[in-house]
C-alpha positions as CSV (number, residue, x, y, z in Angstrom):
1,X,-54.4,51.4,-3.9
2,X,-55.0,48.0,-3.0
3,X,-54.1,44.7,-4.6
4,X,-56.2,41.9,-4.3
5,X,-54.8,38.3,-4.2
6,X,-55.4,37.6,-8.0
7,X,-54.2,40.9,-9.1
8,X,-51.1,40.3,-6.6
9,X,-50.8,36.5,-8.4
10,X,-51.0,38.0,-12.0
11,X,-48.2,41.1,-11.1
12,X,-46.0,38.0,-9.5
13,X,-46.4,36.1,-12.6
14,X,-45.0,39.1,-14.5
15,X,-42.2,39.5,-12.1
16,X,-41.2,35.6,-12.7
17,X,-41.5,36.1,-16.3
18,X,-39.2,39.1,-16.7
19,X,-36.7,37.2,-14.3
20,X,-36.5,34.3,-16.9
21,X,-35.8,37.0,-19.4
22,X,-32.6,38.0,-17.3
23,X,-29.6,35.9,-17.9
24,X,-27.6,37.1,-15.1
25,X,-30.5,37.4,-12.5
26,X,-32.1,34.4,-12.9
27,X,-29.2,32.3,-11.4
28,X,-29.3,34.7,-8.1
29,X,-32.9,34.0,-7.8
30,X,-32.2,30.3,-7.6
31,X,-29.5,30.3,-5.5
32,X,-31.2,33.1,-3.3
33,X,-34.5,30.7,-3.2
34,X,-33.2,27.5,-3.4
35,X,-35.6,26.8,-6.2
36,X,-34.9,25.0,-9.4
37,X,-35.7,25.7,-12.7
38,X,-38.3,22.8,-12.2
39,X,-39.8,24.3,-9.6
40,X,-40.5,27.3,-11.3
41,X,-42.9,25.4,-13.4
42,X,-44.7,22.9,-11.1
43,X,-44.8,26.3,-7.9
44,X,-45.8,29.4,-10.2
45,X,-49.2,28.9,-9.5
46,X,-48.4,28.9,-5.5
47,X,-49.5,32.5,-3.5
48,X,-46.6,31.2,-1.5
49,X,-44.2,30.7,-4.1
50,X,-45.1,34.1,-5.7
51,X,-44.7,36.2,-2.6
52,X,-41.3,34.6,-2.8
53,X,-40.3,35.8,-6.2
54,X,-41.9,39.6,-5.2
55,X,-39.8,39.4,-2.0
56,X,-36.4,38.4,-4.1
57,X,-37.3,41.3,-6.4
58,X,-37.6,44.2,-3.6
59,X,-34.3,43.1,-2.4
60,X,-32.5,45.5,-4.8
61,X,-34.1,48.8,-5.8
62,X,-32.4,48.3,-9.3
63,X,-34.3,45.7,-9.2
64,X,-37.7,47.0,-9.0
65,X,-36.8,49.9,-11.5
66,X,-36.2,47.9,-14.6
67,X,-39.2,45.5,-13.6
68,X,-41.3,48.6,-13.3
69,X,-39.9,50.6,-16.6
70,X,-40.0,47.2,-18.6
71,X,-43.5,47.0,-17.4
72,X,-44.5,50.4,-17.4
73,X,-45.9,50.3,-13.5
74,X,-45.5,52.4,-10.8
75,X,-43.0,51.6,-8.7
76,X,-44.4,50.7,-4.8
77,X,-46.7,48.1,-6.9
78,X,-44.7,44.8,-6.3
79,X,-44.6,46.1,-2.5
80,X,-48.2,46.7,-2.9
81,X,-48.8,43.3,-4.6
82,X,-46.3,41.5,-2.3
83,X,-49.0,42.5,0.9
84,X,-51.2,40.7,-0.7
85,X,-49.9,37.8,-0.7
86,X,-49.5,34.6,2.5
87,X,-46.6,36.6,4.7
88,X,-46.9,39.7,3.1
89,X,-48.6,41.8,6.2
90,X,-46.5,44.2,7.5
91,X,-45.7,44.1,10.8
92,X,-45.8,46.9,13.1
93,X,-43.6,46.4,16.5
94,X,-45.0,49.2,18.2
């Protein structure tokens, strides 16, 4: 399956609004991304800004279980939704 950049903006959207739900995560988000609670209003609409808050998410599998539970999703979509996204390509060394 494939994401396409609106699908990718929507699932990033969820992501950001189940961090605001988390008390103890949603301080590690801004410290991790040096983003302020005011920028979480005036960026959410930025492909950059979302692959941001998809990227801070895949950073602990924990993570991306309760997202996906809570949301009842599989769990490679915020990886899939996250290549979808500016700086989301995979790169491949070889």
């Amino acid at each position: 399956m494939q994401y396409s950049a609106d699908a990718a903006e929507t699932l990033a959207l969820k992501v950001l609004t189940w961090l605001l739900g988390q008390d103890d995560l949603l301080p590690v988000f801004l410290g991790a991304s040096g983003a302020s609670e005011q920028d979480l209003r005036t960026r959410a609409a930025e492909p950059e800004f979302l692959g941001s808050v998809l990227d801070f998410l895949m950073m602990d599998d924990d993570w991306v279980v309760q997202f996906c539970e809570a949301e009842t999703i599989p769990y490679e979509h915020p990886m899939l939704a996250r290549a979808a996204l500016p700086g989301g390509a995979q790169v491949h060394w070889t």
